[in-house]
C-alpha positions in Angstrom: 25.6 164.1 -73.5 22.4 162.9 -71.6 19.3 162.1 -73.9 17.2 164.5 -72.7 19.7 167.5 -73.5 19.7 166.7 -77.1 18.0 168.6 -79.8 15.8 166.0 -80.9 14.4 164.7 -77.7 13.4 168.6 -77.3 9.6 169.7 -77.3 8.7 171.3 -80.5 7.1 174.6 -79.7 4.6 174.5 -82.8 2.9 171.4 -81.5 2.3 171.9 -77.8 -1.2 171.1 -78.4 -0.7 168.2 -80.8 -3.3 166.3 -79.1 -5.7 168.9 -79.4 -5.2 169.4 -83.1 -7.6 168.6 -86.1 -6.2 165.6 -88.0 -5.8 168.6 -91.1 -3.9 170.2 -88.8 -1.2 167.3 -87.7 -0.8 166.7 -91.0 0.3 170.1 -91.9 2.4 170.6 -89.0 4.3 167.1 -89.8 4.5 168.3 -93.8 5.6 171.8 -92.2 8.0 170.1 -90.2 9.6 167.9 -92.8 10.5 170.9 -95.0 13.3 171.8 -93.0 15.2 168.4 -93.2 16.5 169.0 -96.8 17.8 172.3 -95.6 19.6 170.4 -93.2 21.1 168.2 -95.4 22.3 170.9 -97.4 24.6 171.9 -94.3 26.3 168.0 -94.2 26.6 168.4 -98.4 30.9 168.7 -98.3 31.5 166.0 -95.8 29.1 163.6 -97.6 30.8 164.4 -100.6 34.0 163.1 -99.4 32.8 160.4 -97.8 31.6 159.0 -101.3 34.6 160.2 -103.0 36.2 157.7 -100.3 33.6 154.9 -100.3 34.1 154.8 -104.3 37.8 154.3 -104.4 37.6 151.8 -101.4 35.1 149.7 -103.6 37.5 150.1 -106.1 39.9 148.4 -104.4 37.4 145.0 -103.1 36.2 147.1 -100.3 32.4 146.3 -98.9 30.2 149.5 -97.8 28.5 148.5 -94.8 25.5 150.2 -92.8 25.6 149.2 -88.8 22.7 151.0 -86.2 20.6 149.6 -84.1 16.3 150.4 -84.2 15.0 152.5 -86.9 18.6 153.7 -87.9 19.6 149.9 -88.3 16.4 149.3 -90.2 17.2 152.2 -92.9 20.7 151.2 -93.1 19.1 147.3 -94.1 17.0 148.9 -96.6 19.6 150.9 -98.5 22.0 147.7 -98.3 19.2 145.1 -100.0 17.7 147.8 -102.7 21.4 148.5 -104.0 21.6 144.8 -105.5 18.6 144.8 -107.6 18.9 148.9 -108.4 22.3 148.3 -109.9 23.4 145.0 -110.3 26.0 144.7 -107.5 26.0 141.5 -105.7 24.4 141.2 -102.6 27.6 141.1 -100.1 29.1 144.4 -101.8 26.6 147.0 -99.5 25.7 145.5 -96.3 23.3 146.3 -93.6 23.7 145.4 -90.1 21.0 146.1 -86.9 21.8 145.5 -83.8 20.0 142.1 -82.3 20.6 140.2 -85.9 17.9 140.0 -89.0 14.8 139.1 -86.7 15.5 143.3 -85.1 14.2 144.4 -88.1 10.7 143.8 -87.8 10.5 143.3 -83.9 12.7 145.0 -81.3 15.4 142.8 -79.7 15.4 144.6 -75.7 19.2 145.9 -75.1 20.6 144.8 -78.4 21.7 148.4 -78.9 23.5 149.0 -75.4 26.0 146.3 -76.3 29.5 147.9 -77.6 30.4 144.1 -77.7 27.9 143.6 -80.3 28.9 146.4 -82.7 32.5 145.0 -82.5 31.6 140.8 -83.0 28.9 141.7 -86.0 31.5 143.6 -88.4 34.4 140.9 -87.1 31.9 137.9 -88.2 32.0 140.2 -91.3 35.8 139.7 -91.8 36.1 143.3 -91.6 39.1 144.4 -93.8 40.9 148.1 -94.4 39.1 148.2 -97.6 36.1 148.6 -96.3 33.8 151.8 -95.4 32.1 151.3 -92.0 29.3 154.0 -91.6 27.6 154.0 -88.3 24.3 155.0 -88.4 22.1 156.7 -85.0 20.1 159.7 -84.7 20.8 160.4 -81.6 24.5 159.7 -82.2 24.8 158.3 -79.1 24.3 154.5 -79.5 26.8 152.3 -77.9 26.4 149.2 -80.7 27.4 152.0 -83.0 30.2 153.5 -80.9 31.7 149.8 -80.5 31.4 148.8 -84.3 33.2 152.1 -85.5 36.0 151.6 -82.5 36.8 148.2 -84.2 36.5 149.6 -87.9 38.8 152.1 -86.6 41.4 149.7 -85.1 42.1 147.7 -88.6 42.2 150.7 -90.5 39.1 150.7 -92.1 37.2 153.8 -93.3 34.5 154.8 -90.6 31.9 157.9 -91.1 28.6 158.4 -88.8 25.6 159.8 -88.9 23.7 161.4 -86.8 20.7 163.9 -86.2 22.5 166.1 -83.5 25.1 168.8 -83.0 28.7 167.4 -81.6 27.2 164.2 -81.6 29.4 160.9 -79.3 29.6 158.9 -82.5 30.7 161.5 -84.6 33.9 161.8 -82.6 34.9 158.0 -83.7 34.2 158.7 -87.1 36.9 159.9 -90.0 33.7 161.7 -91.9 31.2 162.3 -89.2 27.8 163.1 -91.3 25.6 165.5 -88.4 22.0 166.7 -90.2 20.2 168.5 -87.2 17.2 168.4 -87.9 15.8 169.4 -84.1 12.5 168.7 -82.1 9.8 166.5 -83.5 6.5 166.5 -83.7 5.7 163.7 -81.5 8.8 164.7 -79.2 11.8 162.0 -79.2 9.9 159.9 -82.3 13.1 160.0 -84.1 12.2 157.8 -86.7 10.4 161.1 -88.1 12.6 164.2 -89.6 15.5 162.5 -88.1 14.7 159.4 -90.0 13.7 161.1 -92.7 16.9 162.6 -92.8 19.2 159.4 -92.3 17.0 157.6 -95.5 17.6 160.8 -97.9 21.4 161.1 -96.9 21.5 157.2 -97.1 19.9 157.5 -100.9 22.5 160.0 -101.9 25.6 158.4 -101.0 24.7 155.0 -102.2 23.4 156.2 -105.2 26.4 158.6 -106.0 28.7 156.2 -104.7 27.1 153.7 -107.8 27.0 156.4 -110.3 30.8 156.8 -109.7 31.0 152.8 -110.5 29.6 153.1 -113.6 26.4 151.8 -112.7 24.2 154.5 -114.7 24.6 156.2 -118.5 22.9 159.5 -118.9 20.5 159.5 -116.0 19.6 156.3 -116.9 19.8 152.6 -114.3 21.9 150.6 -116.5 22.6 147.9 -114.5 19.0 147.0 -113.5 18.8 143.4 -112.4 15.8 141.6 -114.8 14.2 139.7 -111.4 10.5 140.4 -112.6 8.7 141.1 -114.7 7.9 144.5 -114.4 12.2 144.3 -114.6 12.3 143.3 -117.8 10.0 146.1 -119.0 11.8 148.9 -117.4 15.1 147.3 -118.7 13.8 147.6 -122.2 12.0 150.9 -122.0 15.5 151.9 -120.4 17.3 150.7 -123.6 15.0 152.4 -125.6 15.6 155.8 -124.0 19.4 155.4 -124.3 19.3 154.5 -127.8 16.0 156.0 -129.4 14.9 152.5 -130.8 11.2 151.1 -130.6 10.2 148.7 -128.0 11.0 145.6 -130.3 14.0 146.3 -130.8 14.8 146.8 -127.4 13.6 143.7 -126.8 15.3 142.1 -129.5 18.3 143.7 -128.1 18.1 143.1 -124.5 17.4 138.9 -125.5 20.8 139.4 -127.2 22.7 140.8 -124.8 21.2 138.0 -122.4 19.6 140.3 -120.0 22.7 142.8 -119.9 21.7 146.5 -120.9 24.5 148.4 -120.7 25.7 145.7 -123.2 22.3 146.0 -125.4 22.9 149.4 -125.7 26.3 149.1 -126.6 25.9 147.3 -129.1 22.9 149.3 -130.3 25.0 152.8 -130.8 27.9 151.4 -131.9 26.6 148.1 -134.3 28.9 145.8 -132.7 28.0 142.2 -131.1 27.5 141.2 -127.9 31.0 140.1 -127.7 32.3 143.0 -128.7 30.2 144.8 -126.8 31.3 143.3 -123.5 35.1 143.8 -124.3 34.3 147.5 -124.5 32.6 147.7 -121.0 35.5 145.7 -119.2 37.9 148.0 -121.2 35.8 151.0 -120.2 35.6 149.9 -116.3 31.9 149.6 -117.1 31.2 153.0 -117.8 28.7 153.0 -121.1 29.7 156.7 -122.1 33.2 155.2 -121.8 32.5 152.4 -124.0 30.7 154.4 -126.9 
C-alpha cells in the first residue's frame, strides 16, 4: 500500500486550519484527538490477549521478548525493553529493544536504516535468535521494511512473531502470527505518527509487558514486588511496598527488607507467614515466584 493511501498519513478534517488556531485551541484538538486511541485499543484487546498468553509460556520456556522498529516505533520499543528490568527485577537481556541503525538511532536518526530488510534479519541473528523467543515488530505505518525482514527471519526458525501497527490490513501484519492493528487515523499534524499512533504503540506496549510480568509472578495484589532497590527513592518504594502487602509500620519494613537482603517478595513472605529468609526463599522457588502462591 503506498504511504499516502494510508489512514494515518490522511488530513484530519478537524484541523484544517491548525495553523490558524489559538494555542488553547491546538491543545484541545490534540487532547480531543487522543481520546479516541484507547477506543482503538479496545478493538486489538483479543489478539493482544493471546499474544501475552504466548509471550508468557515462551518466557517460561528461556524464551527472550524482543521489540524491533525502526524511528519512533524502534524508540518505544527500547523504552519498554530497559524499564522492564528495574520495574520487575528481570535481567536486562530477558526483554529486548532493537531500532534500526543500532543504539546511537535512538536519539538521532540514522538516514535509510529502516529501508534495509537486511538489517532486520542480521540484528535478531546477532541476537541468537531461538524458537523460544517472541519477535514483535513494531511500525505504525506497518509498512517498514527493517520490520518486514526481522519478522521473515523470526518466522523462518520458528519463533513467535506478532506486529503492530496503526493501520487497517497493514504489510507487516501479514508476516506476523498475532498481528496487533490499533487504527487510530489522521493526525493532527498530518503523517506526525509519533502522535495518536505513538501514543497507541506505548499504551499497547505497557499492557503486554506488564501483563506478560504479572503472569511471571512479578506482582502480589496490585503491588511491584520485584522492584529492583537501584536508588534511593527504590528503597523507599520497596519498603512502603512491604508495608502495604503486610500492614506493618515503616520500621519494620525496613527491618524486613535489610533481612531479606533487598528481596521483597521475600520480606513479605516472611512477614505473613513468620518464617526466615531461608524459608522464605524455598517457598517462592516452590511457588514459581508467585507471593500469593507462597503464603
Amino acid at each position: 500500500m503506498k504511504l499516502n493511501k494510508l489512514s494515518t498519513e490522511q488530513r484530519n478534517q478537524n484541523t484544517m486550519n491548525l495553523d490558524e488556531m489559538s494555542i488553547l485551541e491546538i491543545l484541545e484538538a490534540m487532547n480531543t484527538e487522543d481520546r479516541t486511541v484507547p477506543a482503538a485499543i479496545m478493538e486489538a484487546i483479543p489478539i493482544i490477549e493471546k499474544l501475552v498468553i504466548q509471550t508468557i509460556a515462551s518466557l517460561k520456556k528461556g524464551g527472550r521478548l524482543i521489540y524491533t522498529g525502526a524511528g519512533t516505533s524502534g524508540r518505544l520499543g527500547v523504552l519498554d525493553a530497559v524499564e522492564c528490568s528495574p520495574t520487575f527485577g528481570v535481567d536486562a537481556g530477558l526483554v529486548v529493544g532493537l531500532i534500526a541503525g543500532g543504539q546511537k538511532a535512538f536519539t538521532k536518526a540514522v538516514e535509510g536504516a529502516e529501508d534495509s530488510v537486511e538489517g532486520g534479519e542480521q540484528d535478531l541473528k546477532d541476537l541468537n535468535l531461538t524458537e523460544n523467543d517472541v519477535v514483535v515488530g513494531l511500525a505504525a505505518s506497518g509498512r517498514t521494511p527493517y520490520v518486514i525482514g526481522a519478522l521473515n527471519y523470526a518466522q523462518s526458525i520458528g519463533a513467535t512473531t506478532a506486529s503492530i501497527s496503526c493501520n487497517e490490513g497493514s504489510i507487516i501484519s501479514k508476516h506476523a502470527q498475532f498481528p496487533i492493528e490499533v487504527v487510530t487515523g489522521p493526525e493532527v499534524l498530518t503523517g506526525s505518527t509519533r502522535l495518536k499512533a505513538g501514543t497507541a504503540q506505548k499504551l499497547v506496549l505497557n499492557m503486554i509487558s506488564t501483563t506478560v510480568m504479572i503472569g511471571l509472578g512479578k506482582a502480589y495484589q496490585n503491588l511491584m514486588v520485584d522492584v529492583q532497590t537501584t536508588n534511593e527513592k527504590l528503597h523507599h518504594r520497596a519498603r512502603a511496598i512491604i508495608c502495604q502487602a503486610t500492614g506493618v509500620e515503616e520500621e519494620v519494613a525496613a527491618e524486613y527488607s535489610e533481612m531479606a537482603k533487598g528481596n521483597v517478595k521475600a520480606a513479605i513472605v516472611m512477614i505473613l507467614t513468620n518464617i526466615s529468609y531461608e524459608e522464605a526463599l524455598e517457598k517462592l522457588e516452590n511457588s514459581g515466584g508467585f507471593v500469593r502462591n507462597a503464603i
